[in-house]
PADREN-42476 format. One record per residue: residue number from 1; residue in three letters; x, y, z of N, C-alpha, C, O in turn. Coordinates in steps of 0.02 Angstrom, whole numbers, always signed. Layout:
BEGIN
[NUM,'ALA',[X,Y,Z],[X,Y,Z],[X,Y,Z],[X,Y,Z]]
...
***
This chain:
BEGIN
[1,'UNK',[+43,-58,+0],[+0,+0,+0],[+45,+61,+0],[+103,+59,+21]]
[2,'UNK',[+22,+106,-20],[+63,+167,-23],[+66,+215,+14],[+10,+237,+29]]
[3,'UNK',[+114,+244,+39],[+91,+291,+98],[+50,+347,+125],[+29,+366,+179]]
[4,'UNK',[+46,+368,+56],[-40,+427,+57],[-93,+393,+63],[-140,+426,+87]]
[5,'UNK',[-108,+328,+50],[-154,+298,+47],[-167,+284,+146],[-209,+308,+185]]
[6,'UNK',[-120,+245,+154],[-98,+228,+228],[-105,+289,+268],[-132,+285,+323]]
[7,'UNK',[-84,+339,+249],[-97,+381,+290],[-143,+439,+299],[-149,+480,+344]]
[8,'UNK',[-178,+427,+238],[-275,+435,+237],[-304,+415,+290],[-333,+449,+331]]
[9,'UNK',[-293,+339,+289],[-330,+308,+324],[-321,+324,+400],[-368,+334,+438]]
[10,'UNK',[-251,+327,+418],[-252,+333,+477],[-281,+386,+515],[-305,+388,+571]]
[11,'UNK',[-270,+442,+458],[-284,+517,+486],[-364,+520,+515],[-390,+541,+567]]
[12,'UNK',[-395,+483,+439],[-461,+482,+450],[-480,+424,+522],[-534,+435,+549]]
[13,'UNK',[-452,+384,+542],[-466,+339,+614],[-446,+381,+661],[-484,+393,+708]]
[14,'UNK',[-370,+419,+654],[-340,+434,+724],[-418,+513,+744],[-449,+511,+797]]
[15,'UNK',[-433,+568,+691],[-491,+615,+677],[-543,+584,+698],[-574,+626,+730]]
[16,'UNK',[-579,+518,+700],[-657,+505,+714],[-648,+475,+802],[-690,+468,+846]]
[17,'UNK',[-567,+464,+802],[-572,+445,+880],[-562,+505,+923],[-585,+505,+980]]
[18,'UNK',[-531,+551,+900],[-555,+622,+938],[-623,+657,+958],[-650,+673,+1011]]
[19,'UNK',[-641,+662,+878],[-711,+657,+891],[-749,+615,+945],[-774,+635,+998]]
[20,'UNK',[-749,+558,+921],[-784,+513,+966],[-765,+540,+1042],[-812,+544,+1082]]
[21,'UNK',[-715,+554,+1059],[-669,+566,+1130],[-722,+642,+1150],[-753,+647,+1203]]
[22,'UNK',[-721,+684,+1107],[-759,+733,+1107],[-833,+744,+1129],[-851,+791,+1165]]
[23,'UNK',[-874,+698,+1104],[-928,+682,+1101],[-959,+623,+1158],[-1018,+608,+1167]]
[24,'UNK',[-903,+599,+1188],[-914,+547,+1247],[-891,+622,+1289],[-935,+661,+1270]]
[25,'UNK',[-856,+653,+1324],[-840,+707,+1345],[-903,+757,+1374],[-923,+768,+1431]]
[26,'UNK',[-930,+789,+1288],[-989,+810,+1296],[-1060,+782,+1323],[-1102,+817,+1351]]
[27,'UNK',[-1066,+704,+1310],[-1125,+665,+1343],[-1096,+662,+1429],[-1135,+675,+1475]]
[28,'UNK',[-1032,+645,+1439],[-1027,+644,+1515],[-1061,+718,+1556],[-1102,+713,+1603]]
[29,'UNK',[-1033,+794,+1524],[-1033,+848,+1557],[-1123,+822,+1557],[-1136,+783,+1604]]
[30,'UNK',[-1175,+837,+1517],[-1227,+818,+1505],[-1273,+790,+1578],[-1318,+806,+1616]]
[31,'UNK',[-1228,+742,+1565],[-1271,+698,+1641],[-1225,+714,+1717],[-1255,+699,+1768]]
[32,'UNK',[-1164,+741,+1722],[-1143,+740,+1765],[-1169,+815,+1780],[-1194,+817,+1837]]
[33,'UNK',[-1171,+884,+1744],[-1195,+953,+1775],[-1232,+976,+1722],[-1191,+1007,+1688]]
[34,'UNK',[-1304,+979,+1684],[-1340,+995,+1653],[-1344,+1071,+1653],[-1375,+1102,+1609]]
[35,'UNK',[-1313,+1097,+1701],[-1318,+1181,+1704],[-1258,+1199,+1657],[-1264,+1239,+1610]]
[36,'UNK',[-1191,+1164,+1675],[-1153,+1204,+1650],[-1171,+1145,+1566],[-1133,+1168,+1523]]
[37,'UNK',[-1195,+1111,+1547],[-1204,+1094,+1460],[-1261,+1159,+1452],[-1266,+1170,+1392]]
[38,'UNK',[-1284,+1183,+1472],[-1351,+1230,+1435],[-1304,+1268,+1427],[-1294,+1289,+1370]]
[39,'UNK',[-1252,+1293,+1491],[-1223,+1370,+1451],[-1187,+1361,+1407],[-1171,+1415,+1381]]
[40,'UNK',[-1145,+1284,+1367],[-1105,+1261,+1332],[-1160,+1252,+1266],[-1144,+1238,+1208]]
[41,'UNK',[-1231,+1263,+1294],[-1272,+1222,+1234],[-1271,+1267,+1173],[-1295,+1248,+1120]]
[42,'UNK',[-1245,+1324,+1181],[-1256,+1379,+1124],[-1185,+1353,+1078],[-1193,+1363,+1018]]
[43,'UNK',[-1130,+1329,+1094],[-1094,+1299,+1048],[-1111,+1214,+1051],[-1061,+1180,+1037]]
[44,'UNK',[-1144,+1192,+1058],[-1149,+1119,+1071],[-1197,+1118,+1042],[-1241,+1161,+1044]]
[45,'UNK',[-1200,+1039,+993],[-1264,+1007,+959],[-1317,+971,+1049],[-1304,+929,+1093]]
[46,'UNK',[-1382,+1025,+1032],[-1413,+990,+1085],[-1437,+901,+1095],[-1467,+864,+1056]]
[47,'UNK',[-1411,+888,+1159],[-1455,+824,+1166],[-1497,+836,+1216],[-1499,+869,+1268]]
[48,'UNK',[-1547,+782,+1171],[-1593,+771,+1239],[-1593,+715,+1297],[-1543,+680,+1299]]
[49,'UNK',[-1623,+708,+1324],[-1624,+650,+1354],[-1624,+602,+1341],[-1574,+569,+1358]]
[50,'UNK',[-1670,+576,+1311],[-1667,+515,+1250],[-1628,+502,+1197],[-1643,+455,+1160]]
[51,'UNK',[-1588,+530,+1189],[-1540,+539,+1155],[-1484,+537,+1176],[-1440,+543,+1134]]
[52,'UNK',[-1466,+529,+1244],[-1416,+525,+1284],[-1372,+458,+1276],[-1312,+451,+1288]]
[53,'UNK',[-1413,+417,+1255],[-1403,+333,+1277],[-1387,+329,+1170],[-1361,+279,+1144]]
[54,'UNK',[-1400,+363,+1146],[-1373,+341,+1066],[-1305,+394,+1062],[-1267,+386,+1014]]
[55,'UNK',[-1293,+433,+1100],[-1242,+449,+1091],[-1171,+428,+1115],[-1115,+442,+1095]]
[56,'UNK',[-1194,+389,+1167],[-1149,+340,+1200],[-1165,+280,+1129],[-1110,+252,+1129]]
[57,'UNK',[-1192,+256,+1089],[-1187,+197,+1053],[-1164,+208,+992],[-1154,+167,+947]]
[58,'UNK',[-1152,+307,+993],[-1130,+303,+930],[-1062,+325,+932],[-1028,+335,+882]]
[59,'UNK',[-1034,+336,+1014],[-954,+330,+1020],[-926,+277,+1025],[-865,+277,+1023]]
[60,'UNK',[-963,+212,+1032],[-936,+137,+1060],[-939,+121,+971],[-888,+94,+949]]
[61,'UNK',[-975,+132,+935],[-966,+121,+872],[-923,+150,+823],[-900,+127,+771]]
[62,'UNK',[-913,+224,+859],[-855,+252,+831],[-793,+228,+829],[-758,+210,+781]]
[63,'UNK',[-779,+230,+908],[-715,+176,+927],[-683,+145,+891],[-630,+154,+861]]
[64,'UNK',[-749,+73,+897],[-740,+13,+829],[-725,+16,+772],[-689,-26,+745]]
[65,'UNK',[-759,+78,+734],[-726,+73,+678],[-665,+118,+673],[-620,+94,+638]]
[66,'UNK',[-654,+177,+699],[-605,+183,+682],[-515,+100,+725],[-453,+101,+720]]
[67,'UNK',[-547,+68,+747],[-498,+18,+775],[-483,-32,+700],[-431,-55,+677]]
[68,'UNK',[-561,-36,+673],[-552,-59,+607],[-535,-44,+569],[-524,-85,+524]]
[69,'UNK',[-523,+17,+562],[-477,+50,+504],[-394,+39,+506],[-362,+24,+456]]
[70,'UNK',[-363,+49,+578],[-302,+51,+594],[-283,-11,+595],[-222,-22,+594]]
[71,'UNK',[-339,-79,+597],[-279,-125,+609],[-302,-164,+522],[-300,-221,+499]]
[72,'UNK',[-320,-106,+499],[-323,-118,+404],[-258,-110,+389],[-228,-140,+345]]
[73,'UNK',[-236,-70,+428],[-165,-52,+381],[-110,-68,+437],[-59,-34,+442]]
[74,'UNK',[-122,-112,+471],[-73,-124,+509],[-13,-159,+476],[-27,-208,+442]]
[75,'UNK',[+52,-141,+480],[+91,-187,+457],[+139,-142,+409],[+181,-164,+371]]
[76,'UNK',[+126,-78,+419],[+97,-39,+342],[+82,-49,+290],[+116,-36,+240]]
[77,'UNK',[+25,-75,+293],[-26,-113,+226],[+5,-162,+202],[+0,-173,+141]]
[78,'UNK',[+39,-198,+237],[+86,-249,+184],[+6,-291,+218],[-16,-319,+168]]
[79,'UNK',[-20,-299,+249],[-96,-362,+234],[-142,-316,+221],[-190,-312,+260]]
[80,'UNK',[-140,-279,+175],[-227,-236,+168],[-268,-271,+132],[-326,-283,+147]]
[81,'UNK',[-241,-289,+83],[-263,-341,+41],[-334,-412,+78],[-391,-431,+68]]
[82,'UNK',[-258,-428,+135],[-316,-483,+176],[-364,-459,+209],[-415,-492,+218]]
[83,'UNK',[-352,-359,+249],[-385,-364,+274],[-431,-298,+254],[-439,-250,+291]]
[84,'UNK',[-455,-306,+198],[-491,-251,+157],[-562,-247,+188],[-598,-197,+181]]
[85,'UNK',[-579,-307,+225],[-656,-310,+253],[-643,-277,+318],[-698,-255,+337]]
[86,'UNK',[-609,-266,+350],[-588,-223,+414],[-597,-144,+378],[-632,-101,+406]]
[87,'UNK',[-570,-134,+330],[-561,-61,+303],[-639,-46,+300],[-669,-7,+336]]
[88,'UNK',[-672,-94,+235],[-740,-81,+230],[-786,-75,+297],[-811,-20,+303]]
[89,'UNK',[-799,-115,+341],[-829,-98,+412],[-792,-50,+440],[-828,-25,+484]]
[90,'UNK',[-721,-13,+439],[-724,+19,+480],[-754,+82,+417],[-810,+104,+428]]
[91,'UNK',[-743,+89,+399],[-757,+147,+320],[-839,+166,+342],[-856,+215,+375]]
[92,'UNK',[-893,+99,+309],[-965,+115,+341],[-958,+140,+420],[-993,+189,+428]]
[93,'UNK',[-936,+127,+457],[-953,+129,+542],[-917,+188,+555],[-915,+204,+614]]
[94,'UNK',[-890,+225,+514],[-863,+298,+516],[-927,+357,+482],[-949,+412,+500]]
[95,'UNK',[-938,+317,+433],[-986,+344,+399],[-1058,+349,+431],[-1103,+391,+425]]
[96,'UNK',[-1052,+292,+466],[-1132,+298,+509],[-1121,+356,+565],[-1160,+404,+563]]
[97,'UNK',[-1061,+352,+622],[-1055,+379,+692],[-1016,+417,+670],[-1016,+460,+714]]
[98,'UNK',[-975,+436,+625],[-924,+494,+629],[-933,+548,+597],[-977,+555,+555]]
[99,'UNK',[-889,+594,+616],[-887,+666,+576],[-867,+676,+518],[-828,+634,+496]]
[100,'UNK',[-888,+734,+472],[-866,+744,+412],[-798,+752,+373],[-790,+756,+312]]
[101,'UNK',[-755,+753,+420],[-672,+742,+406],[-657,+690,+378],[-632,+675,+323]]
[102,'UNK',[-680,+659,+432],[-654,+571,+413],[-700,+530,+353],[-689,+474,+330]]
[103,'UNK',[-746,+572,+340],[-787,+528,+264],[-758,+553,+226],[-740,+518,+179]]
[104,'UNK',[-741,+620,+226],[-710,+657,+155],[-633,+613,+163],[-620,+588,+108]]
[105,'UNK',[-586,+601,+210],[-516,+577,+199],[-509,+494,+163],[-477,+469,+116]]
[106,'UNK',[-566,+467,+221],[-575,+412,+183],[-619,+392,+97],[-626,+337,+68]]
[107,'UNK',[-635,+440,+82],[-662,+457,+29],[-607,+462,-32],[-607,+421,-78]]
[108,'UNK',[-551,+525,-28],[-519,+533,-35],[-456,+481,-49],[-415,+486,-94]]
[109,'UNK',[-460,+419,+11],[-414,+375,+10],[-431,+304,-49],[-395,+261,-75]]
[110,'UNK',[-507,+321,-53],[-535,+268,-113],[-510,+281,-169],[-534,+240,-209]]
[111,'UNK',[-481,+308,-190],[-475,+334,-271],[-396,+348,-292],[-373,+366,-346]]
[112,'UNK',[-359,+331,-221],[-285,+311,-227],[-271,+236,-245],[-299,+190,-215]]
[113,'UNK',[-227,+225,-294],[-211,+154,-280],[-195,+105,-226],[-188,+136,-174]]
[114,'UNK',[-186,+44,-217],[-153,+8,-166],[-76,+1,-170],[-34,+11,-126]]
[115,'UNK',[-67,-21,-244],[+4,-21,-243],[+35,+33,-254],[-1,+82,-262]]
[116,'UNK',[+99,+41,-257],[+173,+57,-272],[+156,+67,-338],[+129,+22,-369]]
[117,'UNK',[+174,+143,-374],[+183,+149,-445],[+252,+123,-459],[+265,+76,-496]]
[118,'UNK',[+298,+161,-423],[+374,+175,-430],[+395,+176,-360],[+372,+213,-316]]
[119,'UNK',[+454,+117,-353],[+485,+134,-300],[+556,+186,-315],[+585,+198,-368]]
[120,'UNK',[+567,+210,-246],[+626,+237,-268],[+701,+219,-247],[+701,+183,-197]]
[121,'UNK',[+770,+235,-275],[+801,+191,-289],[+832,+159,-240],[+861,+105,-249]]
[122,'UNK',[+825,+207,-145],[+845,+178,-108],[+795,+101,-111],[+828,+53,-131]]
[123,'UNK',[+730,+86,-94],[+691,+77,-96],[+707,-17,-139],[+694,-72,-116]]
[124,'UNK',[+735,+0,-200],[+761,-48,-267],[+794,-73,-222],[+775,-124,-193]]
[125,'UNK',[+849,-43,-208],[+917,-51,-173],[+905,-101,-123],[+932,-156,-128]]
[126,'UNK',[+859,-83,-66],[+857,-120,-21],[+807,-181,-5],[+788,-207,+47]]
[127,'UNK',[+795,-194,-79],[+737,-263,-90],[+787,-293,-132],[+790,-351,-111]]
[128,'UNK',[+840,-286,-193],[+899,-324,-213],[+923,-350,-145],[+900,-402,-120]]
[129,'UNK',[+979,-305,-109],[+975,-324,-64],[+958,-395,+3],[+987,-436,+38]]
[130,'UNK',[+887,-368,-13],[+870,-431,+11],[+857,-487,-17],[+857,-541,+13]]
[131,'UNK',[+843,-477,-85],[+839,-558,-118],[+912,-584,-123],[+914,-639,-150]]
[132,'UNK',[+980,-558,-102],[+1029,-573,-116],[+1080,-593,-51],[+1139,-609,-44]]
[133,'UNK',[+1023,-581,-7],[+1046,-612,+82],[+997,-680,+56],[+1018,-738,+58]]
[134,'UNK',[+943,-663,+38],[+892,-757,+49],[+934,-814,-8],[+947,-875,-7]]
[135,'UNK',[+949,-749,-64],[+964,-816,-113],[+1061,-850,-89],[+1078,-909,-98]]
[136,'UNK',[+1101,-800,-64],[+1138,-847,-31],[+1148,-883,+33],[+1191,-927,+38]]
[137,'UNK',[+1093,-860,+102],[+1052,-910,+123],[+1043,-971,+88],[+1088,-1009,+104]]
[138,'UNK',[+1006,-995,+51],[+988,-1038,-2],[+1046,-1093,-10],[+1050,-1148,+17]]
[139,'UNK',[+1089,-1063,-53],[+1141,-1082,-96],[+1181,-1112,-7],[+1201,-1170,-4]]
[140,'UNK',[+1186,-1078,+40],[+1243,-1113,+95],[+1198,-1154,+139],[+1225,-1185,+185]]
[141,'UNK',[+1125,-1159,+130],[+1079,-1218,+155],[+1095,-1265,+85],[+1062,-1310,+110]]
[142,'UNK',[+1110,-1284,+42],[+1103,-1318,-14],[+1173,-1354,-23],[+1176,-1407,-55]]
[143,'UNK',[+1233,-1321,+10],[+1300,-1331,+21],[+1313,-1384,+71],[+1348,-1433,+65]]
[144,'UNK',[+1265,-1359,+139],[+1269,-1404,+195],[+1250,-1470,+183],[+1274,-1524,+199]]
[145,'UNK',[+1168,-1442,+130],[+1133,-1528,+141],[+1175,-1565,+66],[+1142,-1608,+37]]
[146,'UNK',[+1234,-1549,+44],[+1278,-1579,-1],[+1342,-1614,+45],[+1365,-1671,+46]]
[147,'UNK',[+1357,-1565,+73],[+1410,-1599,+141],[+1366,-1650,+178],[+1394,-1704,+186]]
[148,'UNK',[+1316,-1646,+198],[+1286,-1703,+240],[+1292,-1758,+193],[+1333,-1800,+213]]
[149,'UNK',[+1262,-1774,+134],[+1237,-1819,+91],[+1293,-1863,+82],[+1293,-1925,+81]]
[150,'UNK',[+1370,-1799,+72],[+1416,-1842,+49],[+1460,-1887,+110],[+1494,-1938,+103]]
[151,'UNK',[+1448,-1853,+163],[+1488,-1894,+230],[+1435,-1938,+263],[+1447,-1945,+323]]
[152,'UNK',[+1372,-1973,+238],[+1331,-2020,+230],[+1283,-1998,+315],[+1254,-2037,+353]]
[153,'UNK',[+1291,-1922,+318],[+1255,-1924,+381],[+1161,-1913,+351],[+1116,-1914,+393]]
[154,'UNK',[+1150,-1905,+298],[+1069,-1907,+269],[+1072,-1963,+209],[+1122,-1992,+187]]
[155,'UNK',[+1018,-1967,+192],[+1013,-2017,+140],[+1003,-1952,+75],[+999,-1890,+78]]
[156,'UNK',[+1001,-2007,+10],[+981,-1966,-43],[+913,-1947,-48],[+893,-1895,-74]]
[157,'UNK',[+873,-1997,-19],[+799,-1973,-17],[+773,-1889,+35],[+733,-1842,+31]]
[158,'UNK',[+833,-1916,+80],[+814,-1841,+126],[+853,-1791,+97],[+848,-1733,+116]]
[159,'UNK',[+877,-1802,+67],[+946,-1766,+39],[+875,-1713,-17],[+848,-1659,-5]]
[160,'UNK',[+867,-1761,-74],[+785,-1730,-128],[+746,-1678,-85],[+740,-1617,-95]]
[161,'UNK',[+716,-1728,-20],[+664,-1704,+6],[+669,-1619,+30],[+624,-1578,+34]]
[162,'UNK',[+729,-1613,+42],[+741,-1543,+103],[+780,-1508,+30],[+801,-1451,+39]]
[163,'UNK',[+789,-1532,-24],[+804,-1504,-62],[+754,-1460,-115],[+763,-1411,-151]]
[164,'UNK',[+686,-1514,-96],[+643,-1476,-127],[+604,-1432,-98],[+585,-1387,-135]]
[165,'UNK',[+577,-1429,-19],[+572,-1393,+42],[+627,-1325,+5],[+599,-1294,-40]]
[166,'UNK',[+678,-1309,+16],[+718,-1239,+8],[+695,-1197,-76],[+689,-1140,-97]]
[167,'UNK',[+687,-1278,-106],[+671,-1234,-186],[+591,-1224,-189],[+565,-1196,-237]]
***
């Protein structure tokens, strides 16, 4: 995954859990001193009473999804792929309980690719690199089980077997 993409997402989870933090905040003042939410109520979306108990269900839902979003890209997206149904539930469950930041970012994050256009050359560098630590790995596991074979400590059958195991 790419890192604008990745970091869409996060912005838009780490934004709906503020919110949410915000809005659990505001329902506590609510029930704990109702005097001082009225004088707060002129900047505050009013609740009512009945409404008290969905705004607590729509921060426990907030939560969740933004938790679903973050552990979408956990890894940094190297599993988004597997875990694209985490993205989608947390994506709707932002969209149901959250604020307008986080629909427009994650919105925004739909229409980026997943992969890598172009890496760059550190980037080349240090994936050669690594295919060139595994592949002589390889070659000195392939050396050993040739030294074993020939001083009769494996057979030829185990000798195939772990030979085809490495390839």
């Amino acid at each position: 995954m790419n890192r604008t993409k990745k970091n869409l997402i996060l912005s838009a989870a780490i934004i709906n859990l503020i919110n949410m933090v915000a809005n659990l905040i505001v329902a506590i003042i609510y029930l704990v001193d109702p005097e001082l939410y009225a004088n707060l109520g002129v900047y505050l979306v009013v609740i009512s009473y009945y409404s008290i108990y969905f705004v607590f269900v729509e921060v426990v839902a907030g939560i969740i999804g933004s938790i679903c979003l973050i552990y979408a890209v956990r890894s940094n997206g190297k599993y988004f792929r597997r875990s694209q149904s985490y993205y989608i539930a947390g994506l709707i469950i932002v969209i149901l309980a959250g604020g307008w930041i986080p629909w427009i970012l994650l919105l925004i994050s739909m229409f980026i690719p997943d992969v890598i256009i172009m890496n760059t050359p550190v980037e080349i560098r240090r994936e050669e690199r690594t295919e060139d630590r595994a592949n002589e790995e390889k070659k000195r596991k392939i050396e050993e089980l040739r030294k074993l074979k020939e001083d009769g400590v494996i057979t030829e059958e185990e000798f195939n077997q772990e030979l085809m195991k490495l390839l």
